[in-house]
Steps between C-alpha positions, in 0.01 A plus 500: 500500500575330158736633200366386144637604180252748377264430271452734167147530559606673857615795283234736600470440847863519577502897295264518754686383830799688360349825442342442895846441632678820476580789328759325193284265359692235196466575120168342422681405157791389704230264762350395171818355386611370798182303546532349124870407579415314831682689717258671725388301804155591755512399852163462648372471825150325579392470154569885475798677282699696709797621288760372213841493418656546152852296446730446256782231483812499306730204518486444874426841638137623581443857459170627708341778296156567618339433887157625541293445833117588476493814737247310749769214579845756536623450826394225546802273436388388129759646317763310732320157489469529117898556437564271756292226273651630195861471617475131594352436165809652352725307733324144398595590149842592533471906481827601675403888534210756479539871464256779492443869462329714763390836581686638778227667566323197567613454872251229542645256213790609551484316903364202346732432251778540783317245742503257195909579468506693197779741566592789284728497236472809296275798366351570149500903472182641381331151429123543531303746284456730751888530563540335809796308543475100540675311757665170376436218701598129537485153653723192494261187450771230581 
């Protein structure tokens, strides 16, 4: 599997993978702008897209904002090998922590996100549109 900065011409095809990969798809204004600011990155497998992650870095923290896994590769370990690649890139440049928000409905991310170290640190009350609460998450890089 490879991780690539995303291209801007990717824009419609990732919608697509996102709206395949569960029920809370991202803004498609919000993937729009994330793809113009460099800051969305596609991991691929065979030539194939399997899934992206949106980022954001401030100073030297790296703030995960967006996973999506095409629904025909879940389970299948692709979510895990593309934060693992994505965590030693922000290692080699010096990123000393990463934090993310999660459903806690979302058992499944939630287990790999705890494999990779994250631990939790807080909760956000009523953060998604929906009201669901977000757990806070985060990772030491050095």
């Amino acid at each position: 599997m490879t991780l690539l900065p995303a291209r801007v011409d990717a824009f419609n095809e990732l919608v697509l993978l996102d709206a395949d990969a569960g029920p809370h798809p991202w803004s498609v204004l919000a993937l729009q702008r994330a793809l113009n600011e460099a800051r969305v990155w596609q991991f691929d497998n065979g030539g194939e897209r399997v899934g992206f992650l949106v980022a954001e870095t401030v100073l030297d923290e790296s703030t995960l904002l967006h996973l999506a896994v095409a629904k025909a590769h879940q389970g299948q370990g692709v979510a895990s090998q593309a934060l693992k690649f994505w965590l030693a890139q922000l290692r080699q440049v010096g990123q000393r922590r990463c934090l993310l928000e999660v459903r806690p409905s979302n058992a499944a991310a939630i287990a790999v996100y705890r494999k990779l170290g994250f631990a939790d640190i807080g909760q956000r009350r009523r953060y998604y549109p929906d009201g669901e609460d977000a757990l806070v998450m985060a990772l030491d890089l050095l």
